[in-house]
C-alpha positions as CSV (number, residue, x, y, z in Angstrom):
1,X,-13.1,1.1,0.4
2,X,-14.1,3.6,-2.4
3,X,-14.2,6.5,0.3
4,X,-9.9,6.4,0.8
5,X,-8.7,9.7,-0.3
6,X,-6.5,7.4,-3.2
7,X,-4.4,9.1,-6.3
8,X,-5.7,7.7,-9.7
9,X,-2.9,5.8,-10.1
10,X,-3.1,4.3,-6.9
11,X,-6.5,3.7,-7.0
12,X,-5.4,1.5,-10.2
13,X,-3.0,0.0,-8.2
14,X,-5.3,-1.2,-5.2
15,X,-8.2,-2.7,-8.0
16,X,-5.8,-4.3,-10.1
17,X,-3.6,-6.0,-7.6
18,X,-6.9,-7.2,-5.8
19,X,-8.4,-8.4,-9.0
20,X,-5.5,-10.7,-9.6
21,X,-5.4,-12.1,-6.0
22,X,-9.3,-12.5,-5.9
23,X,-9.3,-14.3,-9.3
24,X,-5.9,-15.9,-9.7
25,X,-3.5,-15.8,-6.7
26,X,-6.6,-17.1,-4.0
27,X,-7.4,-20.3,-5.9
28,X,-3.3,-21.3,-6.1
29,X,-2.7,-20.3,-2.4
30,X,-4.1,-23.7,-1.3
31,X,-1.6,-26.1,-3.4
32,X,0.9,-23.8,-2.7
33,X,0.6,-24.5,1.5
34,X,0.0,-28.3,0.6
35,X,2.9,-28.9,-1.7
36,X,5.3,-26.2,0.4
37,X,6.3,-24.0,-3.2
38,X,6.7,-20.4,-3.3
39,X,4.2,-18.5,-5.1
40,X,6.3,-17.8,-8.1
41,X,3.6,-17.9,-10.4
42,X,1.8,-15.1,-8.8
43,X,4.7,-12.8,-9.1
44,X,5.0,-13.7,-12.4
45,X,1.4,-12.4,-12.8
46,X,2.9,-9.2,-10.8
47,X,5.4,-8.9,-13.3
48,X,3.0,-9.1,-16.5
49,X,0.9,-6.6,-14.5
50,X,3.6,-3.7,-13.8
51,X,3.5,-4.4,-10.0
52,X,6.3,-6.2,-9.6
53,X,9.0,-3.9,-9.0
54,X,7.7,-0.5,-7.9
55,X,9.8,-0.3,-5.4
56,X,12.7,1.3,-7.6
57,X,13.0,4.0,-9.3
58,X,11.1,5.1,-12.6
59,X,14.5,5.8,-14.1
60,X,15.6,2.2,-14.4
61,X,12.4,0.5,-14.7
62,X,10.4,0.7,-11.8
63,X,7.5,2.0,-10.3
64,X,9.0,5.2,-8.0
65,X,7.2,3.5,-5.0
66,X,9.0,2.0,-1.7
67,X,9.2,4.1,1.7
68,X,11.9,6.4,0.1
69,X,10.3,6.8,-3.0
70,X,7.7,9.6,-4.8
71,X,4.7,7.4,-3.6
72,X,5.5,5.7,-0.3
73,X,1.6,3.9,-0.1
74,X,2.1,2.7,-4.1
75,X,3.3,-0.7,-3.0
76,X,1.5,-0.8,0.1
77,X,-1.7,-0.8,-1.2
78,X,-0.2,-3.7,-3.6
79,X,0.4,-5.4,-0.8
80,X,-2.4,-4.9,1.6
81,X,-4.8,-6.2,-1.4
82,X,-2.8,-9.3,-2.1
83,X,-2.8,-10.1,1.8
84,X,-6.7,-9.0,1.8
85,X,-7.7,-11.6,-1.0
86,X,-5.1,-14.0,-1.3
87,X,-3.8,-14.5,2.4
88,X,0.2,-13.7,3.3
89,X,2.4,-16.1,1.2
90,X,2.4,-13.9,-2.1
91,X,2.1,-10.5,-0.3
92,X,5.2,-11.5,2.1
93,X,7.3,-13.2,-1.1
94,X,6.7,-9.5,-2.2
95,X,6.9,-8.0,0.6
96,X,11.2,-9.4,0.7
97,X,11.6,-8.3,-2.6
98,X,10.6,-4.9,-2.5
99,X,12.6,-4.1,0.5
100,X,15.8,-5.9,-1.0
101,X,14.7,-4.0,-4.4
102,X,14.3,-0.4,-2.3
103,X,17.0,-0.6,-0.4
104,X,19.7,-1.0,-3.6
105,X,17.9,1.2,-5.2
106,X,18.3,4.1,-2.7
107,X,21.7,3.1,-1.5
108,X,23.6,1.7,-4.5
109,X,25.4,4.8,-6.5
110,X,23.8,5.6,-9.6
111,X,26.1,3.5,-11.8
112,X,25.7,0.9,-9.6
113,X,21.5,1.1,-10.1
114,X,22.2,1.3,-13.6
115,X,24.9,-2.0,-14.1
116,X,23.2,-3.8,-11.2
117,X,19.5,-2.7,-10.4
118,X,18.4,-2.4,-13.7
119,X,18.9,-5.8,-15.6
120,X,17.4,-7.4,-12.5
121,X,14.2,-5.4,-13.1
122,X,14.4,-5.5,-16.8
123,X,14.7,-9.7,-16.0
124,X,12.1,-9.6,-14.1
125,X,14.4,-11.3,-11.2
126,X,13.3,-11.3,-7.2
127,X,15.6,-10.3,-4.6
128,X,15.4,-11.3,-1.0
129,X,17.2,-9.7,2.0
130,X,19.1,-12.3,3.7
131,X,20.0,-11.0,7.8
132,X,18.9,-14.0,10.0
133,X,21.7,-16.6,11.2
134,X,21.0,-19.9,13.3
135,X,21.3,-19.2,16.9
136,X,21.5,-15.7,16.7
137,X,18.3,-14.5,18.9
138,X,20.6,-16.3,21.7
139,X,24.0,-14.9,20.2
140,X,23.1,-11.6,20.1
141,X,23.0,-9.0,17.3
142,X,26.5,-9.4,15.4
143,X,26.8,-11.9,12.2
144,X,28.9,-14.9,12.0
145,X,28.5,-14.8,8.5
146,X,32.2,-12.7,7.9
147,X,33.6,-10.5,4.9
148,X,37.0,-11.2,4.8
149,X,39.4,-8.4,2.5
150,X,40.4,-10.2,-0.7
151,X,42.0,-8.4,-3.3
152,X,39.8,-5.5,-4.4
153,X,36.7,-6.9,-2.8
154,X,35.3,-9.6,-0.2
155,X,35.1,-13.3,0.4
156,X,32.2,-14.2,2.9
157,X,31.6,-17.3,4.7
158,X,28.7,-18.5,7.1
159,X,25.2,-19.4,7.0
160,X,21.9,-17.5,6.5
161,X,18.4,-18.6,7.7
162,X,15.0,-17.8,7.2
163,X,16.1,-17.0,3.8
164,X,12.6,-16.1,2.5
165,X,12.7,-16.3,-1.3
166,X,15.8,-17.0,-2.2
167,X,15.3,-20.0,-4.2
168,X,13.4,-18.3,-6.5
169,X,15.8,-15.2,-6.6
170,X,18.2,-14.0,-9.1
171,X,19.8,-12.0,-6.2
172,X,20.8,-11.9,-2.6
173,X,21.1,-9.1,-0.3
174,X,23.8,-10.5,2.3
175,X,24.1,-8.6,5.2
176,X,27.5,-9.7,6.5
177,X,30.1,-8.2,9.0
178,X,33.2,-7.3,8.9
179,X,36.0,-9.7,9.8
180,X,38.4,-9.0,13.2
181,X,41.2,-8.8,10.8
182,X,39.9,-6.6,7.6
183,X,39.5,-2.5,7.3
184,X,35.9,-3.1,7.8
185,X,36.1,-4.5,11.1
186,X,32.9,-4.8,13.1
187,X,30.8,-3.1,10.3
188,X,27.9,-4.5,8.8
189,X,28.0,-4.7,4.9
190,X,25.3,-5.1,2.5
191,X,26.5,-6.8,-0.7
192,X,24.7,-7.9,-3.3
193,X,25.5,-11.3,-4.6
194,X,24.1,-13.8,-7.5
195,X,22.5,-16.3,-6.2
196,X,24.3,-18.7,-8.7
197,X,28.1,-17.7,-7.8
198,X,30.6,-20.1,-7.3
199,X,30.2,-20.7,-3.3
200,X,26.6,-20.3,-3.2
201,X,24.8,-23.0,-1.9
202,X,20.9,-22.9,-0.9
203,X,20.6,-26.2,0.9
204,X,16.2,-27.2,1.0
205,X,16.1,-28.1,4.9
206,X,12.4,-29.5,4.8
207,X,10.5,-26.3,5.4
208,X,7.1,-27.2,7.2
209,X,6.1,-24.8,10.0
210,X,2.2,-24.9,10.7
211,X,1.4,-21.3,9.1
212,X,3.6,-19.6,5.8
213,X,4.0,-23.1,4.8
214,X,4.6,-21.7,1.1
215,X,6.5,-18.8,2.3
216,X,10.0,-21.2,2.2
217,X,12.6,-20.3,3.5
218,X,15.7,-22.6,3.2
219,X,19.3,-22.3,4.4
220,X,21.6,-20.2,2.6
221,X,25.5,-21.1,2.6
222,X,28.2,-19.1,1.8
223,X,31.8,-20.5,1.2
224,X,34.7,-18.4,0.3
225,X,32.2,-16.5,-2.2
226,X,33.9,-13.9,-3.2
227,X,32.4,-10.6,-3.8
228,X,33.8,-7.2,-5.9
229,X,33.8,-4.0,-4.4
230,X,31.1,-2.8,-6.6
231,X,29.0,-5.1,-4.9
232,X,29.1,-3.4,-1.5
233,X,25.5,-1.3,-1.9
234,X,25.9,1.9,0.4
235,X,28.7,2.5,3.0
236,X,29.3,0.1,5.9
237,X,27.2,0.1,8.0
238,X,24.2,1.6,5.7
239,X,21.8,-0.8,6.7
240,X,21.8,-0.1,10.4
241,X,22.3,3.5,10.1
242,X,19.7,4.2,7.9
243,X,17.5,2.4,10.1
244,X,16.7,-0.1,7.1
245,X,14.6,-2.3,9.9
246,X,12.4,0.3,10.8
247,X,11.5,1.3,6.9
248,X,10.4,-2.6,6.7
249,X,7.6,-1.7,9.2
250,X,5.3,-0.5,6.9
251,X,5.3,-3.2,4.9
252,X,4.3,-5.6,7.3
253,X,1.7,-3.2,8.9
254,X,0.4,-3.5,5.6
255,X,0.4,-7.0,5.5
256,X,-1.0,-7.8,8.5
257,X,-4.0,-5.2,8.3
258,X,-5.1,-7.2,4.7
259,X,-4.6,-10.6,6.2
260,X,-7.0,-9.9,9.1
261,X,-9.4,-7.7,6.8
262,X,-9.4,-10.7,4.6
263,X,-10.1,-13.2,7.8
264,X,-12.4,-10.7,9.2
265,X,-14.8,-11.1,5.7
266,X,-14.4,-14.6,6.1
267,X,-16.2,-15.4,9.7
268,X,-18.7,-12.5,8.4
269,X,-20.1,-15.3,5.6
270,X,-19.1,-18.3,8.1
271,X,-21.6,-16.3,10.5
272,X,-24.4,-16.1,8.1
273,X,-23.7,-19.7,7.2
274,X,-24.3,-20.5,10.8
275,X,-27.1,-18.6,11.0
276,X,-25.8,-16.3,13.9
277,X,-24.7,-13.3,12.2
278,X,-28.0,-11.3,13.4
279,X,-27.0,-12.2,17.4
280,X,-26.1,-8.5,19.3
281,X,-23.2,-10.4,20.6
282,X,-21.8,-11.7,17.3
283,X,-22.6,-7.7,15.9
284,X,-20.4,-6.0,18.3
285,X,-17.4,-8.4,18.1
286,X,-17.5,-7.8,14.4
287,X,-18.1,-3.9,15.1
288,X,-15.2,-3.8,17.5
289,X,-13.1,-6.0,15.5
290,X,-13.6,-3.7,12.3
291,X,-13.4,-0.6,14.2
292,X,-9.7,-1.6,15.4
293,X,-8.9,-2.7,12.1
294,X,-9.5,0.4,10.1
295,X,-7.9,2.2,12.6
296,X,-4.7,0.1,11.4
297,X,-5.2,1.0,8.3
298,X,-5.5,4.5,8.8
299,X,-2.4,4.5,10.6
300,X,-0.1,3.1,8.2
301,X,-2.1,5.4,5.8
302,X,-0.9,8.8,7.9
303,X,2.5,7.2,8.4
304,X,3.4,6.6,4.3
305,X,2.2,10.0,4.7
306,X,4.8,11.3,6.7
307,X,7.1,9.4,4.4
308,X,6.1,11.0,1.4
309,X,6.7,14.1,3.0
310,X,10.8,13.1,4.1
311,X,10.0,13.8,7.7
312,X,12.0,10.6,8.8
313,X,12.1,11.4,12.4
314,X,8.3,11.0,12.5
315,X,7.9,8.6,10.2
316,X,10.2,6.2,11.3
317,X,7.9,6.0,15.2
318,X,4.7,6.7,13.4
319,X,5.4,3.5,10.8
320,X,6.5,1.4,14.3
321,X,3.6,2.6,16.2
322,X,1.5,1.9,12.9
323,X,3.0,-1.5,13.1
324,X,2.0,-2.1,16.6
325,X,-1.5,-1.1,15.9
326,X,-1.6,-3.3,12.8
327,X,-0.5,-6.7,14.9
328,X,-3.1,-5.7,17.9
329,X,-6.0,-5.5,15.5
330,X,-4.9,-8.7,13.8
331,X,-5.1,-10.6,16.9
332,X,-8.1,-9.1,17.9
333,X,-9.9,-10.3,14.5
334,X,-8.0,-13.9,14.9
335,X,-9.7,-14.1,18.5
336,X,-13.0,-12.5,16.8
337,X,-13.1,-15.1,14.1
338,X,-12.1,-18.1,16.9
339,X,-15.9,-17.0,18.5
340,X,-18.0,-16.8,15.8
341,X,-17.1,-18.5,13.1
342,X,-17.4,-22.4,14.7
343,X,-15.9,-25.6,14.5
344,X,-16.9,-26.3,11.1
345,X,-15.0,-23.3,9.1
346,X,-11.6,-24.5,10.9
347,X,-11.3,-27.5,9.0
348,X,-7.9,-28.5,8.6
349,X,-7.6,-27.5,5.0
350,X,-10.4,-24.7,5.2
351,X,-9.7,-21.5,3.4
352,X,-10.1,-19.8,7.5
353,X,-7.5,-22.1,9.1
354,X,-4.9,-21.8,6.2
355,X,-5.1,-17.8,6.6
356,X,-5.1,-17.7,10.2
357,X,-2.5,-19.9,10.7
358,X,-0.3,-18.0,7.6
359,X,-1.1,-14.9,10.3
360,X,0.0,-16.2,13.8
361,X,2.7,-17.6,12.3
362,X,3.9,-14.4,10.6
363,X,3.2,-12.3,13.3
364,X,5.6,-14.1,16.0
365,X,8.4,-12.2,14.3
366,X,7.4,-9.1,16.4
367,X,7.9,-7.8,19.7
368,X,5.1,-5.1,19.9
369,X,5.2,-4.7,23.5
370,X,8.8,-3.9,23.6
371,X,7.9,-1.6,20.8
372,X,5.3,0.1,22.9
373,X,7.4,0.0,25.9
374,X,9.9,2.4,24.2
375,X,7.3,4.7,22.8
376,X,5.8,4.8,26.3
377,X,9.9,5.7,27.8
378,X,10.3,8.2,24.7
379,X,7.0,9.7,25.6
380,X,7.6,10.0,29.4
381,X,11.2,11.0,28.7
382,X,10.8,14.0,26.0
383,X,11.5,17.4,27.5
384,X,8.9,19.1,25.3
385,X,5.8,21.2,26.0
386,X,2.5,19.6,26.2
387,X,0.3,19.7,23.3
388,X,2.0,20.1,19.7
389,X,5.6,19.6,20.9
390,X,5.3,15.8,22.1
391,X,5.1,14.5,18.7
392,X,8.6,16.2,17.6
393,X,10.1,15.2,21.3
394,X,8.7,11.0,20.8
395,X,10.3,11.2,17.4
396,X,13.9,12.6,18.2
397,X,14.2,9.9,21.3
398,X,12.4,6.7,19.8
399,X,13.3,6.8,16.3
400,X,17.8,6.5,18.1
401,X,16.7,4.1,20.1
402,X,13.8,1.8,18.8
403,X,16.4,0.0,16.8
404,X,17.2,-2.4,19.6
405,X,13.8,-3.8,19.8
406,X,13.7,-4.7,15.9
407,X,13.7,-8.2,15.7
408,X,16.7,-10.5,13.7
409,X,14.0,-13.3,12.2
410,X,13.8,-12.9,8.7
411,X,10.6,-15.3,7.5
C-alpha cells in the first residue's frame, strides 16, 4: 500500500495502528469470540498509542480526525488497518466510539466540550451511541424510549438494544424522543448520560450471534434517569438533521473494505497451502476480487476527500455510494474465499471462519440495494445538464432523501 498518496502523519497512523493489530490485537481476537468479551484491552493499547480518540478535537485532547474534522481519513485509516489485521470486533468497538466521540464534539457548545468531552478523553473513557430499540424495524422509526420535562432538564425511560459497547463505556449517547406531553414533543434528543447514574441499568442478555461474537452488545434500561439540560448535545433534533446516519457511512466502508482485504490475504496463503494458487481459474477470482476491492477503497478515499473539503452535499451520497461499493466487494471476496480456499481453512475455530463470519454478520445491518435504488431515482430525477452537472444534481436530491433508507440496528 506504500503507493496511497498518504500525509506523514497518516502514513504514521496506518503503520502503527496495523502494527498493533498484526502483533497484539490478532492473537486476542480468538478468546475474545470464544469467551464473548469486548476487546477492551485493545483499546487500551489504542489509548497508550494516541489513537484512541482522534475523533475530537485537538483542543481538548484529541486527534482533529472524524468526518467533520481537519483530517476526515485520520481515523479511517485506523480503522481499515485494525479490520485488515485483526478482523471487525476491535475496529467496530472503535468504530461506536468515534462516532459517539465526533458527534459531541461537533455538536456540544464549547463549554459543554470543555466540562463534558474533555475528562472523558483525558480518562481515556469509551462512548457508544445508543439508537436501536426492540421491535423497532416493525414499529417504525420513532423511539419508545421518552424524555419527559423534569425541572430544568429530562427524565427518560425505555429500553435500548444492540447497545454496542456500552459495558465497557464511561458514557452513553441516548437518542431519545420527546414525550407527547413536553416542549420537545416529537423531537429526537441526544443526551449524554453516565453510564453509572441512578436509573441506569445494562442488563447482559446472553450475547451469542454466530459472527461479532465479541462485539457485545447488551440491553440498556433507562428508568426515570434523569438528565440536566447541559446534557442535551446540539438542538433537538440535531442528530437527524445533520444527517448523523449518513456521516457513519464512512466508517463502516472502512471497515468492511479491511475486513475483506484481510480475508482476501487469507485464502491467497490457504491457496498456496492447497497447492492451487497457480490455477488460471483460482488467478482471476483473486484478480477480480482485488480489483473490486481497491476500488472500495478508493472510493471511501475520494469521499473523506470531499469531506475534508466541507462539500457536504457530495460527500454525504459519495460516502453512501462508497458504502455500497465497500459491502459489494466484501461479498464478492467472502464468495471468492468460499471457492478457493477449501474445506479445511473453514474449520470451526479457524482464523477464516471467525473473520468471515464477524463480516456477514456485520454487514446485515445494510440495505445497499435500497441505497442504490435512490441514487439510481436521484440520478434519473435531477434536472441537470449531462456531463459535469449530474454530480451536483445526484447530491442536492439523494443526500434529502437517502435518510429513509439508513437502517435503525445499532451492532
Amino acid at each position: 500500500m506504500d503507493h496511497l498518496p498518504l500525509s506523514a502523519r497518516q502514513r504514521a497512523a496506518y503503520n502503527q495502528a496495523g502494527l498493533l493489530a498484526h502483533e497484539r490485537f490478532a492473537a486476542r481476537a480468538g478468546h475474545h469470540a470464544e469467551s464473548r468479551t469486548l476487546p477492551v484491552d485493545d483499546l487500551k493499547d489504542l489509548a497508550r498509542a494516541g489513537l484512541l480518540n482522534l475523533a475530537a478535537g485537538e483542543d481538548i485532547g484529541g486527534g482533529g480526525s472524524g468526518i467533520m474534522g481537519q483530517d476526515p481519513l485520520l481515523y479511517l485509516l485506523v480503522l481499515d488497518q485494525i479490520a485488515r489485521h485483526a478482523g471487525l470486533a476491535t475496529s467496530h468497538s472503535l468504530q461506536v466510539h468515534s462516532h459517539a466521540l465526533h458527534f459531541v464534539d461537533q455538536c456540544a457548545t464549547q463549554a459543554q466540550r470543555r466540562r463534558l468531552l474533555a475528562p472523558i478523553i483525558a480518562a481515556e473513557g469509551l462512548t457508544t451511541t445508543l439508537s436501536s430499540e426492540p421491535g423497532r424495524t416493525a414499529r417504525g422509526p420513532r423511539h419508545t424510549t421518552l424524555a419527559h420535562r423534569h425541572g430544568q432538564g429530562f427524565v427518560i425511560s425505555g429500553t435500548k438494544n444492540f447497545a454496542t459497547l456500552a459495558a465497557a463505556c464511561s458514557h452513553l449517547l441516548v437518542l431519545v424522543d420527546g414525550a407527547p406531553d413536553s416542549d420537545v414533543a416529537g423531537q429526537r434528543l441526544a443526551l449524554l448520560v453516565p453510564v453509572d447514574a441512578p436509573g441506569v441499568r445494562i442488563e447482559d442478555t446472553g450475547w451469542n450471534p454466530y459472527g461479532m461474537r465479541a462485539g457485545v452488545s447488551p440491553l440498556v434500561h433507562f428508568d426515570r434517569h434523569e438528565v440536566p439540560e447541559d446534557a442535551l448535545i446540539g438542538p433537538p433534533g440535531a442528530h437527524a438533521d445533520g444527517n448523523w446516519s449518513v456521516k457513519a457511512d464512512l466508517g463502516f466502508a472502512a471497515q468492511y473494505v479491511g475486513a475483506a482485504h484481510g480475508i482476501l490475504e487469507s485464502t491467497v496463503r490457504a491457496a498456496r497451502r492447497r497447492g492451487v494458487a497457480a490455477s488460471p481459474a483460482v488467478e482471476l477470482r483473486l484478480g477480480e476480487a482485488w480489483s473490486r476491492l481497491a476500488a472500495a477503497r478508493w472510493h471511501y478515499y475520494g469521499a473523506a476527500k470531499l469531506w475534508e473539503t466541507r462539500d457536504e452535499g457530495a460527500a454525504g451520497p459519495a460516502s453512501q455510494s462508497a458504502k455500497v461499493q465497500a459491502v459489494k466487494a466484501a461479498e464478492q471476496v467472502l464468495e471468492t474465499a468460499t471457492r478457493i480456499a477449501g474445506p479445511s481453512a473453514f474449520d470451526a475455530d479457524s482464523e477464516l471462519t471467525l473473520r468471515s463470519n464477524d463480516l456477514r454478520y456485520l454487514m446485515m445491518r445494510e440495505q445497499p440495494d435500497a441505497l442504490s435504488v435512490s441514487l439510481g431515482k436521484a440520478l434519473i430525477d435531477s434536472a441537470a445538464e449531462p456531463v459535469a452537472a449530474p454530480v451536483a444534481g445526484i447530491a442536492a436530491v439523494s443526500y434529502t432523501h437517502l435518510r429513509a433508507h439508513e437502517t435503525s440496528l445499532h451492532l
